[in-house]
FIFI-584608 format. One record per residue (C-alpha): residue number from 1; y, x, z; residue in three letters. Coordinates in nm, 2 decimals. Each point is the difference from the previous one (the first is absolute). Example, Ala and Ser with C-alpha at 12.3 -4.5 7.8 and 13.67 -1.06 7.14 Angstrom:
! FIFI-584608
<dovo><n>1</n><Y>-0.45</Y><X>1.23</X><Z>0.78</Z><res>ALA</res></dovo>
<dovo><n>2</n><Y>0.34</Y><X>0.14</X><Z>-0.07</Z><res>SER</res></dovo>
//
This chain:
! FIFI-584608
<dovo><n>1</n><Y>-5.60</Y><X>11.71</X><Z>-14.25</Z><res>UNK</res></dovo>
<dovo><n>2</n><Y>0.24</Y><X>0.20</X><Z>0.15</Z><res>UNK</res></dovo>
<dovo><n>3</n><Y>0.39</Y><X>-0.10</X><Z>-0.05</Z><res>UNK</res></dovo>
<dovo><n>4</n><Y>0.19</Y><X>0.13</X><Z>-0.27</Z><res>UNK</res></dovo>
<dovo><n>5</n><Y>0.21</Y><X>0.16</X><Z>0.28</Z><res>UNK</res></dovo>
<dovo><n>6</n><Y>-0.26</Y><X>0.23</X><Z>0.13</Z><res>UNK</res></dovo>
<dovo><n>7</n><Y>-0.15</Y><X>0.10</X><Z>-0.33</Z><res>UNK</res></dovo>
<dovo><n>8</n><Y>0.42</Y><X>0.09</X><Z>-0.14</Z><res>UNK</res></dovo>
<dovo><n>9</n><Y>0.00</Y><X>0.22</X><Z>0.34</Z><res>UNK</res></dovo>
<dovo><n>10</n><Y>-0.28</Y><X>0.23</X><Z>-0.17</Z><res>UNK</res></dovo>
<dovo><n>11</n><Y>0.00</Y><X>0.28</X><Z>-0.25</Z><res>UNK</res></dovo>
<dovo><n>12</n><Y>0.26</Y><X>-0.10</X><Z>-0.29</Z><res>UNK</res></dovo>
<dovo><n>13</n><Y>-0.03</Y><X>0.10</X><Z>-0.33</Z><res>UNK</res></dovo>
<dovo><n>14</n><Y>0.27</Y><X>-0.16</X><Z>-0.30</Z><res>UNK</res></dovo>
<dovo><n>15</n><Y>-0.18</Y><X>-0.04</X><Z>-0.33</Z><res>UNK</res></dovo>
<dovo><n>16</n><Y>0.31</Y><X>0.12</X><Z>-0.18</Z><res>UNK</res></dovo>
<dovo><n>17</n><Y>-0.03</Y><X>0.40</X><Z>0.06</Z><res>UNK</res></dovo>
<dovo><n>18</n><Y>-0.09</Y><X>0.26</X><Z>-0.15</Z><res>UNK</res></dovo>
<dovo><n>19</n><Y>-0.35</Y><X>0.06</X><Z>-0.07</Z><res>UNK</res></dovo>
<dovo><n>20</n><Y>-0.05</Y><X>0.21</X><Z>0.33</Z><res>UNK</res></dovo>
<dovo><n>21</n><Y>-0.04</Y><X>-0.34</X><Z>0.11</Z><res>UNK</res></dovo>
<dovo><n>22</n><Y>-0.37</Y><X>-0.07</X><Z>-0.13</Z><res>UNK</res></dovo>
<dovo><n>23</n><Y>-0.12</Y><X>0.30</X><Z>0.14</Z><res>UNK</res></dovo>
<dovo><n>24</n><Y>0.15</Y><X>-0.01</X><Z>0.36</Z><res>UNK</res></dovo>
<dovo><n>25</n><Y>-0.11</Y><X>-0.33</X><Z>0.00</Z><res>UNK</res></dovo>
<dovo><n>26</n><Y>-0.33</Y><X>0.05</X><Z>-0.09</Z><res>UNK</res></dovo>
<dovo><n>27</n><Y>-0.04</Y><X>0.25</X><Z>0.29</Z><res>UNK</res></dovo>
<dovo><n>28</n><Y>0.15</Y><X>-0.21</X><Z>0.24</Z><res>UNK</res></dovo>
<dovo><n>29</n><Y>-0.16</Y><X>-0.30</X><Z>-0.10</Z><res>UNK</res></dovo>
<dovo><n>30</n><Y>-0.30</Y><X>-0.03</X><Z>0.20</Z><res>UNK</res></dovo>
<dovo><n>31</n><Y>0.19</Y><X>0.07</X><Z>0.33</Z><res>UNK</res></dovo>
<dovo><n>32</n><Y>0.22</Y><X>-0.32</X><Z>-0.01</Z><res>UNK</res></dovo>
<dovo><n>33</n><Y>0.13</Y><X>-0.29</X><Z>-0.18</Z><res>UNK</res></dovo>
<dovo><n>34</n><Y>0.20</Y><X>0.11</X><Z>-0.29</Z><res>UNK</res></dovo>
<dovo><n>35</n><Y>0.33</Y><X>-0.31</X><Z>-0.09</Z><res>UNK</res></dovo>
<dovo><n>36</n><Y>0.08</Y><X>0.03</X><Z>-0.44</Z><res>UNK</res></dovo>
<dovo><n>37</n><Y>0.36</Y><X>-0.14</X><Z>-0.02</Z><res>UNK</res></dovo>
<dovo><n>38</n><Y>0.24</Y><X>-0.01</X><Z>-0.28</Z><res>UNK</res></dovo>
<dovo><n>39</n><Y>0.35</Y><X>0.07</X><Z>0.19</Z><res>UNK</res></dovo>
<dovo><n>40</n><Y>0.04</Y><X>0.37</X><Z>-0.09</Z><res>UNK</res></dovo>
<dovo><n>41</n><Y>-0.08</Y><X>-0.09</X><Z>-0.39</Z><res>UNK</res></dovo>
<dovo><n>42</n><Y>0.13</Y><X>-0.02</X><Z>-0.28</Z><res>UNK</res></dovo>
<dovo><n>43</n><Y>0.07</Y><X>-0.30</X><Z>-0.24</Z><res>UNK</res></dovo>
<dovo><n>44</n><Y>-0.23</Y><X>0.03</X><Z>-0.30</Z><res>UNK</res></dovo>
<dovo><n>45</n><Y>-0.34</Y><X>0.07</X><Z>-0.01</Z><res>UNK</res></dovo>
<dovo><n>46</n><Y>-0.25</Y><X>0.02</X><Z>0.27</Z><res>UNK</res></dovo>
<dovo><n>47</n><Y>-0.04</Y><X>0.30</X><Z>0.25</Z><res>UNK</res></dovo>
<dovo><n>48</n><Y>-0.29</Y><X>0.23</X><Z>-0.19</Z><res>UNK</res></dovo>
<dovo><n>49</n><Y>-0.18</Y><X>-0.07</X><Z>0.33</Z><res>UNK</res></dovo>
<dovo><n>50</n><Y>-0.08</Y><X>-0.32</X><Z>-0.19</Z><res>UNK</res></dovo>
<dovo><n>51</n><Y>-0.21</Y><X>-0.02</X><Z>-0.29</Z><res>UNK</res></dovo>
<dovo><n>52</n><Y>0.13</Y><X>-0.35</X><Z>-0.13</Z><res>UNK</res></dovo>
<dovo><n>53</n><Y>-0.20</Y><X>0.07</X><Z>-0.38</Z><res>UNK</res></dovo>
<dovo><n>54</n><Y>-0.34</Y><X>-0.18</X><Z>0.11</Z><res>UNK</res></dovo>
<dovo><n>55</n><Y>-0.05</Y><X>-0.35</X><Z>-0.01</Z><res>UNK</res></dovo>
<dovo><n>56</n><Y>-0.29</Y><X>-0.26</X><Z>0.01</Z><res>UNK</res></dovo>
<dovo><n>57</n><Y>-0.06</Y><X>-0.19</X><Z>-0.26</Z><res>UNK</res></dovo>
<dovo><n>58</n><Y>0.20</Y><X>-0.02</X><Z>-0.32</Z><res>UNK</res></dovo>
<dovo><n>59</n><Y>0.33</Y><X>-0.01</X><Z>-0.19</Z><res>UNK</res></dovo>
<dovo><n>60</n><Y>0.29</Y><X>0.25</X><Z>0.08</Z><res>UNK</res></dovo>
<dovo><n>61</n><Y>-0.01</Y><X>0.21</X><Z>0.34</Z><res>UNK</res></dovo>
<dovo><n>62</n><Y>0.25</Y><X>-0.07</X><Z>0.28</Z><res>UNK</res></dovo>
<dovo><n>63</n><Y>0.40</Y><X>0.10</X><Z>0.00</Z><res>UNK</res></dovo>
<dovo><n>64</n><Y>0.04</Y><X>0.16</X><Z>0.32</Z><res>UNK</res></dovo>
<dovo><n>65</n><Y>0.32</Y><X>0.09</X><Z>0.15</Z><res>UNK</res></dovo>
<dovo><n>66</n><Y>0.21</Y><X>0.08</X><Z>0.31</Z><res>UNK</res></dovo>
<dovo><n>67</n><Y>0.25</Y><X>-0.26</X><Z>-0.03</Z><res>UNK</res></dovo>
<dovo><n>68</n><Y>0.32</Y><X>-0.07</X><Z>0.27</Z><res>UNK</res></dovo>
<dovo><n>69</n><Y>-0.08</Y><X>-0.33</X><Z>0.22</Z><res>UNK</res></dovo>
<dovo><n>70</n><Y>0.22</Y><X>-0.03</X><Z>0.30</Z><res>UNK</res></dovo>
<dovo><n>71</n><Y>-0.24</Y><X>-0.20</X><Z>0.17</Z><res>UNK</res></dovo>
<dovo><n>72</n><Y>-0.26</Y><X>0.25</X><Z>-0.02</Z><res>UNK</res></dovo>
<dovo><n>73</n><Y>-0.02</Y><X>0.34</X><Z>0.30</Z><res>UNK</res></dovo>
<dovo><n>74</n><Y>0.29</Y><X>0.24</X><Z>-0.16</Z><res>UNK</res></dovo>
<dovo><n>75</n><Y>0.07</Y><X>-0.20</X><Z>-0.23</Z><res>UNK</res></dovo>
<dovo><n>76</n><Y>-0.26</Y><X>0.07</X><Z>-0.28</Z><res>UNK</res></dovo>
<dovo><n>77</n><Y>-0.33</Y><X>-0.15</X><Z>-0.07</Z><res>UNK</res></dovo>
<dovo><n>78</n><Y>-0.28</Y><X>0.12</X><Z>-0.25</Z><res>UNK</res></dovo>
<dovo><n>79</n><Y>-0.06</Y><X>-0.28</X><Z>-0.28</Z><res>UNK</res></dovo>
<dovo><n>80</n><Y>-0.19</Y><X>-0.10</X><Z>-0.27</Z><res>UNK</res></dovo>
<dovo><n>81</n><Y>0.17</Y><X>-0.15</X><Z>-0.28</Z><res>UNK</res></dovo>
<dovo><n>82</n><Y>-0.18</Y><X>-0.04</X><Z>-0.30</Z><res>UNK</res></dovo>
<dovo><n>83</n><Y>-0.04</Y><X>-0.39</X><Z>-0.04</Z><res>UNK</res></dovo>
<dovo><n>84</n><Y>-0.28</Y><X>0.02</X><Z>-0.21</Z><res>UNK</res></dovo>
<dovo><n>85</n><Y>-0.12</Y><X>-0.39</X><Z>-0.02</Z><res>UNK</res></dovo>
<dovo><n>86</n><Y>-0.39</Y><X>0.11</X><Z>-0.08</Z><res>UNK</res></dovo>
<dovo><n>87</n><Y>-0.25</Y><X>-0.19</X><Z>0.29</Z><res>UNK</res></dovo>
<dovo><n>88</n><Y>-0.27</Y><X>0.29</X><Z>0.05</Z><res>UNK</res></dovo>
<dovo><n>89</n><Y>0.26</Y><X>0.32</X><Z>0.06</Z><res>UNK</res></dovo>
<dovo><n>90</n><Y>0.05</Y><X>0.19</X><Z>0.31</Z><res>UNK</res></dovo>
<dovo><n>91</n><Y>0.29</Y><X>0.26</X><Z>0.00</Z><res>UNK</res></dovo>
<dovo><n>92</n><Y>-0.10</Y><X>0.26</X><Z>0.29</Z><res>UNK</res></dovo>
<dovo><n>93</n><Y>0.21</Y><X>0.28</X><Z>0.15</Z><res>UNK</res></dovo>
<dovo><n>94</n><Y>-0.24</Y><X>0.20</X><Z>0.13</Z><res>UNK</res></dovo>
<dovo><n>95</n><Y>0.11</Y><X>0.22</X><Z>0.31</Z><res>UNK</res></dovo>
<dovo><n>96</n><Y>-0.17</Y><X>0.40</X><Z>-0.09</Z><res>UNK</res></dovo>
<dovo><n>97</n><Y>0.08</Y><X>0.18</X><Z>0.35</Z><res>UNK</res></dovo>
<dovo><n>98</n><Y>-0.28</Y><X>-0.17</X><Z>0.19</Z><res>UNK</res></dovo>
<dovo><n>99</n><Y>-0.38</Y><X>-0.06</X><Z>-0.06</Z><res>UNK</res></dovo>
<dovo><n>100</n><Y>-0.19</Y><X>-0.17</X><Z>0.27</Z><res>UNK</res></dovo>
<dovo><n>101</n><Y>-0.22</Y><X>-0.28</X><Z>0.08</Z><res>UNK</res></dovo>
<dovo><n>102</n><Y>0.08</Y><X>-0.13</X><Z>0.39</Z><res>UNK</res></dovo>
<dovo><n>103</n><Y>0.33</Y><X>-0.10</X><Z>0.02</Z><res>UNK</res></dovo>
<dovo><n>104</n><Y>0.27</Y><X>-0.27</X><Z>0.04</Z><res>UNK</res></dovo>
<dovo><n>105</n><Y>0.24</Y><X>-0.03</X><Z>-0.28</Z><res>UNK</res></dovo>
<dovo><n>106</n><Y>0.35</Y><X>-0.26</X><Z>0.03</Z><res>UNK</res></dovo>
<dovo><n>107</n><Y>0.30</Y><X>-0.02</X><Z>-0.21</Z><res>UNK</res></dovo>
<dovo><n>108</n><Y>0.25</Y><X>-0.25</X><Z>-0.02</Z><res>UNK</res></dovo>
<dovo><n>109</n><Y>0.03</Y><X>-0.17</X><Z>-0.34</Z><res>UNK</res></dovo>
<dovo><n>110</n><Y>0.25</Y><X>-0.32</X><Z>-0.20</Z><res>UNK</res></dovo>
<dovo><n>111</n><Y>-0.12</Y><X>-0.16</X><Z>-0.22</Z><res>UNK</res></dovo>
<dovo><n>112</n><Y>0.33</Y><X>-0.03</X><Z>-0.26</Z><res>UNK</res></dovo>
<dovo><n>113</n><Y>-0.09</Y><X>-0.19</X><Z>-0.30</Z><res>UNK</res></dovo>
<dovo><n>114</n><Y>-0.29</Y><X>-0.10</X><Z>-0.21</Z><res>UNK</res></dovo>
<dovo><n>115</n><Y>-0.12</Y><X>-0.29</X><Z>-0.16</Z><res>UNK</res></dovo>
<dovo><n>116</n><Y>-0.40</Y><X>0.08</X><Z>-0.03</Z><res>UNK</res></dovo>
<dovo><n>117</n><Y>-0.01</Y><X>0.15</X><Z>0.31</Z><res>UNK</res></dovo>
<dovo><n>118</n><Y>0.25</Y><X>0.08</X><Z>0.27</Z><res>UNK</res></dovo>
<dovo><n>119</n><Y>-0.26</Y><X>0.28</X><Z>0.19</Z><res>UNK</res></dovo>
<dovo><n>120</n><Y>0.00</Y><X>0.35</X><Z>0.22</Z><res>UNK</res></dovo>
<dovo><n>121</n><Y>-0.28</Y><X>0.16</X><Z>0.13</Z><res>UNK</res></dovo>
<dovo><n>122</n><Y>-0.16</Y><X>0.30</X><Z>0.12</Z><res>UNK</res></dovo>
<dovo><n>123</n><Y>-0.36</Y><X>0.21</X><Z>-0.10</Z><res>UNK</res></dovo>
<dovo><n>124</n><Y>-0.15</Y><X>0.24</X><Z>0.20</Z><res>UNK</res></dovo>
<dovo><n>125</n><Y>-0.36</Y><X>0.20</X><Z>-0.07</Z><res>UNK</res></dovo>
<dovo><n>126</n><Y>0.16</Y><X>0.01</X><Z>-0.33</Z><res>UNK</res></dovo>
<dovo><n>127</n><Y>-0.28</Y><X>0.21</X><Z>-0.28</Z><res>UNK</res></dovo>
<dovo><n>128</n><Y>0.22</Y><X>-0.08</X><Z>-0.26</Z><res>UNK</res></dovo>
<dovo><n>129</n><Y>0.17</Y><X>-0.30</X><Z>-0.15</Z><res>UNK</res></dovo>
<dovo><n>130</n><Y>-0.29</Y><X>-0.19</X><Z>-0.07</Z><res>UNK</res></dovo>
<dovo><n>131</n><Y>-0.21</Y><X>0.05</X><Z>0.34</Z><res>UNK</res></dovo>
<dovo><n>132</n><Y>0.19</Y><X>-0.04</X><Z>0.33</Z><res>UNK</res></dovo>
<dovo><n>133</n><Y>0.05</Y><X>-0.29</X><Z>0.29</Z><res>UNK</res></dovo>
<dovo><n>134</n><Y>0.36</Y><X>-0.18</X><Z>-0.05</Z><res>UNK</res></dovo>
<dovo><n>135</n><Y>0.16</Y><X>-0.28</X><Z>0.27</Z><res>UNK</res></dovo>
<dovo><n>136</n><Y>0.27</Y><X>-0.18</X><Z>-0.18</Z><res>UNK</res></dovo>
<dovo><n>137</n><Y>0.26</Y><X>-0.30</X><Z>0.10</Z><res>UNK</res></dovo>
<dovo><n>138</n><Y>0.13</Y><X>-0.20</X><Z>-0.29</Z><res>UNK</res></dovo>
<dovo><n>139</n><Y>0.30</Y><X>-0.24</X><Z>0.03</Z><res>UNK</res></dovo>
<dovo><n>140</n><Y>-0.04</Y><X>-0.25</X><Z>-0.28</Z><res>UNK</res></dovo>
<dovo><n>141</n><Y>-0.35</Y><X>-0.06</X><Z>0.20</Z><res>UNK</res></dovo>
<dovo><n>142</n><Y>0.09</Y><X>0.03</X><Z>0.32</Z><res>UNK</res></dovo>
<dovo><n>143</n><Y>-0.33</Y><X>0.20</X><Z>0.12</Z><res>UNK</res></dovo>
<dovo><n>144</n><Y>-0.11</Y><X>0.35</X><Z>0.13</Z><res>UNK</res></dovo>
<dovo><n>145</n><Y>-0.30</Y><X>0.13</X><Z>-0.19</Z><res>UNK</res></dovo>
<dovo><n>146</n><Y>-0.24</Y><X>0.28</X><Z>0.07</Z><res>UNK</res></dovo>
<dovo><n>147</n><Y>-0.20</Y><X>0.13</X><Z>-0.32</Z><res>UNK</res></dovo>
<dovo><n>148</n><Y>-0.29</Y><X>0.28</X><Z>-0.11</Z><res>UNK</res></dovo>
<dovo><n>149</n><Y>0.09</Y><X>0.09</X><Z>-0.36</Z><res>UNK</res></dovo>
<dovo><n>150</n><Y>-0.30</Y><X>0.16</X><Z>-0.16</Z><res>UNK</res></dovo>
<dovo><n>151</n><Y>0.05</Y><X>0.17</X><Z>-0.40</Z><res>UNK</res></dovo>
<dovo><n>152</n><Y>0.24</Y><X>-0.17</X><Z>-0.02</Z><res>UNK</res></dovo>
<dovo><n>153</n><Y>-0.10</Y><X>-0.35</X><Z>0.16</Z><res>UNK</res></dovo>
<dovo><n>154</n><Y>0.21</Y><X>-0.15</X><Z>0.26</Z><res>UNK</res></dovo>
<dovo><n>155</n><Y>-0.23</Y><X>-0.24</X><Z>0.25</Z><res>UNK</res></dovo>
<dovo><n>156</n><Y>0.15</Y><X>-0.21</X><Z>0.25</Z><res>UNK</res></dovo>
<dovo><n>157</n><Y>-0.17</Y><X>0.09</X><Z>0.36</Z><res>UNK</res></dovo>
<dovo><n>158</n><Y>0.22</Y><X>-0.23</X><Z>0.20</Z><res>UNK</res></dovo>
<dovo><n>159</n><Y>0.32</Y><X>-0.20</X><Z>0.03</Z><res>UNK</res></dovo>
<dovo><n>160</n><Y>0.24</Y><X>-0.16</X><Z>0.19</Z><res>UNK</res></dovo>
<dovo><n>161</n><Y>0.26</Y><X>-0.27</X><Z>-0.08</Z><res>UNK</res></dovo>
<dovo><n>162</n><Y>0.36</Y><X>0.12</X><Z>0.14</Z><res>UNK</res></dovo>
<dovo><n>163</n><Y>0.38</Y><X>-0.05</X><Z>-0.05</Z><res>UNK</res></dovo>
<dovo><n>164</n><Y>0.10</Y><X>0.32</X><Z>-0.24</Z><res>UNK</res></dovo>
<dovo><n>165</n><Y>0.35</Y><X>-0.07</X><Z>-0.05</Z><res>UNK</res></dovo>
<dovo><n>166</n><Y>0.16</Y><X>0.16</X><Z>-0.33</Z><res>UNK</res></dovo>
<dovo><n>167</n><Y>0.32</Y><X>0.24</X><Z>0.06</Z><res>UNK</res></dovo>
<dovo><n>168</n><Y>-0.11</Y><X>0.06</X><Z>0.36</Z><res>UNK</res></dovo>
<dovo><n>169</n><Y>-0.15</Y><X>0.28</X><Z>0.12</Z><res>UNK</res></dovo>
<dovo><n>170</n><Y>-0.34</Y><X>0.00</X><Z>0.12</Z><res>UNK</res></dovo>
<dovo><n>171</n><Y>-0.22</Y><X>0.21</X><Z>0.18</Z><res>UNK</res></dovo>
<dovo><n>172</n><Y>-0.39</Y><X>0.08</X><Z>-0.11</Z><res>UNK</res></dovo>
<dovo><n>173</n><Y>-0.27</Y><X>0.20</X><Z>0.16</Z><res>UNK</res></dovo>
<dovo><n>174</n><Y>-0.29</Y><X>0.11</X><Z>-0.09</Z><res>UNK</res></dovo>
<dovo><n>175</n><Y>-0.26</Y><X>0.14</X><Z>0.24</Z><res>UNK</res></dovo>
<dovo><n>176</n><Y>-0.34</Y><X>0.18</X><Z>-0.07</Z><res>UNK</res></dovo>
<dovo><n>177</n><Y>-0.18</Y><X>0.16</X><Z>0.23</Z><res>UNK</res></dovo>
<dovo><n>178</n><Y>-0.40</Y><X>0.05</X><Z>-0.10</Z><res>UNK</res></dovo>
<dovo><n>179</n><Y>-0.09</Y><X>-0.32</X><Z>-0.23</Z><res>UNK</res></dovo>
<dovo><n>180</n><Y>0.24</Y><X>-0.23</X><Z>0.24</Z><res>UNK</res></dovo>
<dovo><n>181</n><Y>0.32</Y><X>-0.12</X><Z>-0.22</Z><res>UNK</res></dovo>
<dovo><n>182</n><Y>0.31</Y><X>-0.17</X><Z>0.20</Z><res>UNK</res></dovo>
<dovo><n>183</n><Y>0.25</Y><X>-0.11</X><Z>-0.19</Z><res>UNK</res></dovo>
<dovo><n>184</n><Y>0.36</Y><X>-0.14</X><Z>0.24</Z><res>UNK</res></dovo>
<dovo><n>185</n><Y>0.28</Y><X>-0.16</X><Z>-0.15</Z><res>UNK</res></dovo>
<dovo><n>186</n><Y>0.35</Y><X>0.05</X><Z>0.17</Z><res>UNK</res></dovo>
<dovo><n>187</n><Y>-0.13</Y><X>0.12</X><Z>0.29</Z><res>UNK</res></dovo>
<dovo><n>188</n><Y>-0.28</Y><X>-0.29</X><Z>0.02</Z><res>UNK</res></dovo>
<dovo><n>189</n><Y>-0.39</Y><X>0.11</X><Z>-0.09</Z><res>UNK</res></dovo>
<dovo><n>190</n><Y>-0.09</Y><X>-0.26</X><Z>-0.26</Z><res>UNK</res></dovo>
<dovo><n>191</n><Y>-0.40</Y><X>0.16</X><Z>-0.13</Z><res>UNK</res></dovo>
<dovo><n>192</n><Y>-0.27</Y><X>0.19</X><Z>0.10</Z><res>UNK</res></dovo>
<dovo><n>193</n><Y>-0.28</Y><X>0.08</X><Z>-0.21</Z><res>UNK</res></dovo>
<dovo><n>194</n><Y>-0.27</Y><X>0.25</X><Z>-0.02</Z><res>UNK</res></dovo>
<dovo><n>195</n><Y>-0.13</Y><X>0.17</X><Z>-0.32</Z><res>UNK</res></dovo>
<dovo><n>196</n><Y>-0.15</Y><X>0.32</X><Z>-0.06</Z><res>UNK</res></dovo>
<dovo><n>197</n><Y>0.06</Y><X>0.06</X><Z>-0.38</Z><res>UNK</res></dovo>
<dovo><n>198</n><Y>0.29</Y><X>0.30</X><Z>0.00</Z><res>UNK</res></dovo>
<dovo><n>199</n><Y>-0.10</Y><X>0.23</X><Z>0.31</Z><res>UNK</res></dovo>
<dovo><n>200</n><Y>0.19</Y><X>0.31</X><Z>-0.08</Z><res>UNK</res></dovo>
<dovo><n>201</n><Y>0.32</Y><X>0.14</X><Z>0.01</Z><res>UNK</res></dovo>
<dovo><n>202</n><Y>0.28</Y><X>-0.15</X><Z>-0.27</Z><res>UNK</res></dovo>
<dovo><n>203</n><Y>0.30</Y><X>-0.02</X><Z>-0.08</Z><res>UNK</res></dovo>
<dovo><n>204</n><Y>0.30</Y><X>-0.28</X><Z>0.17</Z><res>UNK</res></dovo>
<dovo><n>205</n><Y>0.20</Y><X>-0.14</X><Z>-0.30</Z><res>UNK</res></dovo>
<dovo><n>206</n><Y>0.25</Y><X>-0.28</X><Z>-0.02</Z><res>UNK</res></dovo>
<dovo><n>207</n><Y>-0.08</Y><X>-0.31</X><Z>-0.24</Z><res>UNK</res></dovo>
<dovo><n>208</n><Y>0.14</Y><X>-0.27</X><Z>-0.19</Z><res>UNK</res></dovo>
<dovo><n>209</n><Y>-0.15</Y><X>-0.25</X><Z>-0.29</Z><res>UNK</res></dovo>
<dovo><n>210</n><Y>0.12</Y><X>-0.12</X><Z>-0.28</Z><res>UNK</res></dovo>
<dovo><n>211</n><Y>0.37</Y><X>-0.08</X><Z>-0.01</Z><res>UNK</res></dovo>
<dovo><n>212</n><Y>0.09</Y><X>0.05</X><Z>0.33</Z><res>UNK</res></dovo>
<dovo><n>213</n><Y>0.31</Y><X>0.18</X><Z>0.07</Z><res>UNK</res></dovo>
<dovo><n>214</n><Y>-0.05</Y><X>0.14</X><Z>0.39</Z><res>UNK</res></dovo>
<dovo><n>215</n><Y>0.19</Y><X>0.24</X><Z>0.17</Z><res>UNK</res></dovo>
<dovo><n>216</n><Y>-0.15</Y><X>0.22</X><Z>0.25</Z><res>UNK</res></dovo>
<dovo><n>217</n><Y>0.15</Y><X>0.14</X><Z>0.33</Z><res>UNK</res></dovo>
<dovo><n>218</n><Y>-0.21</Y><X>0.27</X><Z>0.14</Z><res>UNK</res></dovo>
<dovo><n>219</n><Y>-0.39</Y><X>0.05</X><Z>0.00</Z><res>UNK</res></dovo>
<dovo><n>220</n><Y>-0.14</Y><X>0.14</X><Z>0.37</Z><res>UNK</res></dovo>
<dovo><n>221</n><Y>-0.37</Y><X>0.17</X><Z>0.05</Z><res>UNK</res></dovo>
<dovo><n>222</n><Y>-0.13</Y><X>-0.03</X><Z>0.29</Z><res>UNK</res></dovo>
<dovo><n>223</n><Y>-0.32</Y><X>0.22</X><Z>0.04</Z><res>UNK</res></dovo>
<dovo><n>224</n><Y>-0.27</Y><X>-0.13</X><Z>0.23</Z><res>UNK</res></dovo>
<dovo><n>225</n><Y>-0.25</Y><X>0.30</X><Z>-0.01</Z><res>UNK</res></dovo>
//
């Protein structure tokens, strides 16, 4: 995976311009990795080039917004704030600029409160909210996950058991190249596993479940074809 330091050094775009942004980016997009952060927006609702009205699942959608965090890479993270208790609901900003198949996707999530679940997570080869590929780390379990969800079915393809501390931030990556999935965990690879359901391009969206309140630094996508 390469470091967080060569893929900042790449072509930058801040999710909080104007909407010139979507279409330089999706021009420039399948040239080099493209780095989403929140620095340069507003607080309130989230940039338009997130679609944060889709969710898995049921109950209410997600409450996304830019919100200040001092902790966070200048100072504002993207969160999800809706602390909707319901088990089988998955809140999804979905990132519109980019649709491709082969790529590696990070971001850097905390994990702030929740009692059901305390989760972030990333989807790639995303159809639409019911059919995609999702890796997820989850701090009231202390495990990194790596999932198909099909109409609207989330099945577990593999898992590891690792310390996911709450109020920290944490590093997740999710690879896929062809039908081969790698999933790394603060800079360690934790899964690999093949499966050939989604082949096409999709969407990359940020996740949470249920009542997780989890704030978001920056989404990067890497393009490996």
């Amino acid at each position: 995976m390469p470091s967080r330091g060569t893929l900042l050094s790449k072509l930058r775009r801040h999710a909080g311009r104007s909407a010139v942004f979507g279409t330089l980016l999706s021009i420039a997009f399948s040239a080099a990795a493209e780095e989403v952060d929140f620095a340069t927006a507003e607080n309130g609702p989230a940039p338009a080039a997130f679609d944060t009205r889709m969710r898995t699942g049921g109950s209410r959608p997600g409450r996304w917004e830019v919100v200040s965090d001092n902790t966070a890479k200048g100072s504002k993270a993207l969160a999800q704030l809706e602390a909707d208790p319901t088990d089988y609901r998955f809140p999804l900003a979905i990132y519109l600029p980019a649709m491709i198949a082969d790529l590696e996707a990070t971001t850097r999530f905390k994990p702030v409160s929740g009692k059901v679940d305390q989760a972030g997570g990333l989807a790639v080869r995303l159809a639409d909210s019911n059919n995609y590929y999702l890796t997820r780390a989850n701090a009231l379990e202390d495990n990194v996950s790596f999932y198909r969800v099909v109409k609207g079915r989330r099945q577990e393809l593999a898992s590891a058991n690792v310390k996911v501390s709450a109020g920290e931030w944490h590093t997740l990556t999710l690879r896929a190249e062809g039908n081969r999935f790698t999933v790394s965990f603060d800079g360690k690879q934790l899964l690999s596993h093949a499966d050939s359901t989604f082949t096409g391009p999709g969407k990359v969206a940020l996740w949470t479940k249920a009542d997780s309140v989890t704030r978001f630094e920056f989404l990067v996508i890497n393009p490996l074809r």
